[in-house]
N, C-alpha and C positions, 0 to 999 in steps of 0.2 A: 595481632593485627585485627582490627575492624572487619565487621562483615559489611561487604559491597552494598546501597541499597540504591545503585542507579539505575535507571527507567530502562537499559538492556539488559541488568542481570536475568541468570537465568532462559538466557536465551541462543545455548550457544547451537544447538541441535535445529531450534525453528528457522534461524537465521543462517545457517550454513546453508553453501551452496555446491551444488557436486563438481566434481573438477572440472567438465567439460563444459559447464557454465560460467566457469569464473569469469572474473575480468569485467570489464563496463559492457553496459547492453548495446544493441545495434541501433543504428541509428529510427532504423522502420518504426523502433518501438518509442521512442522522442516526439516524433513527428504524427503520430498516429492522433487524430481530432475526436473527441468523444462529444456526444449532443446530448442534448439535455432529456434526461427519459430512459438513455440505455443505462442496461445492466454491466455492474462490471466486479471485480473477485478484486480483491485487494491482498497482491502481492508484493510481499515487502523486500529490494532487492538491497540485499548489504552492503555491496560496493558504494550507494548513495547514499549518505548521510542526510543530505537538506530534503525536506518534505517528504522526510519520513512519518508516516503515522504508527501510530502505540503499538507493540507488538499484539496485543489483546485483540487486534481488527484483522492478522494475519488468516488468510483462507476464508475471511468473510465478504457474502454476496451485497452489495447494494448498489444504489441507484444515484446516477449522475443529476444532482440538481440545478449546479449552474456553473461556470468559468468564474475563476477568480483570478488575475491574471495568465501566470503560467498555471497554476494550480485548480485542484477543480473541486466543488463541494460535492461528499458522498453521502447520503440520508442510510443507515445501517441500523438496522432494528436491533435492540440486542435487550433478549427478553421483551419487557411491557414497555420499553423507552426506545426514542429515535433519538440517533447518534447525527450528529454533522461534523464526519471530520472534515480536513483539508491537506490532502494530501496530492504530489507532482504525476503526472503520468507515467516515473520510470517506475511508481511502486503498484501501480493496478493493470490488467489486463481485461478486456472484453470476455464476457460471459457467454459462455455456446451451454444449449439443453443436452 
């Protein structure tokens, strides 16, 4: 058999979730408005498949640049380069210091 070479191989430990998390997210976290300018941690929830971004952005910090429908553009430094992904609100949370 072939070795897997699709975009979640290798992912099975970052993407797991602990049991008392499983299952689809709460609604608070759907609903939740992000403005242009906050910080926010891109976490990737496995239960969602659609507007997921690339495992490689998991636990990383960056900044809401604009709405794009349901979806929202995050500007993510990574090294000497800025990233613009586009990613759904079930896969990011708000940044606290």
């Amino acid at each position: 058999m072939g070795k897997s070479r699709g975009i979640q191989r290798k992912s099975r430990q970052v993407l797991k979730k602990k049991p008392r998390k499983r299952g689809l997210p709460s609604v608070g976290k759907l609903l939740y408005k992000y403005k242009t300018g906050e910080k926010v941690v891109v976490t990737i929830d496995s239960s969602i498949h659609k507007g997921m971004p690339h495992i490689r952005y998991q636990g990383k910090v960056g900044v809401v640049k604009e709405e794009r429908g349901r979806a929202y553009v995050i500007e993510i430094r990574e090294g000497k380069k800025i990233r613009n992904i586009i990613t759904r609100p079930e896969h990011i949370t708000p940044y606290t210091d």
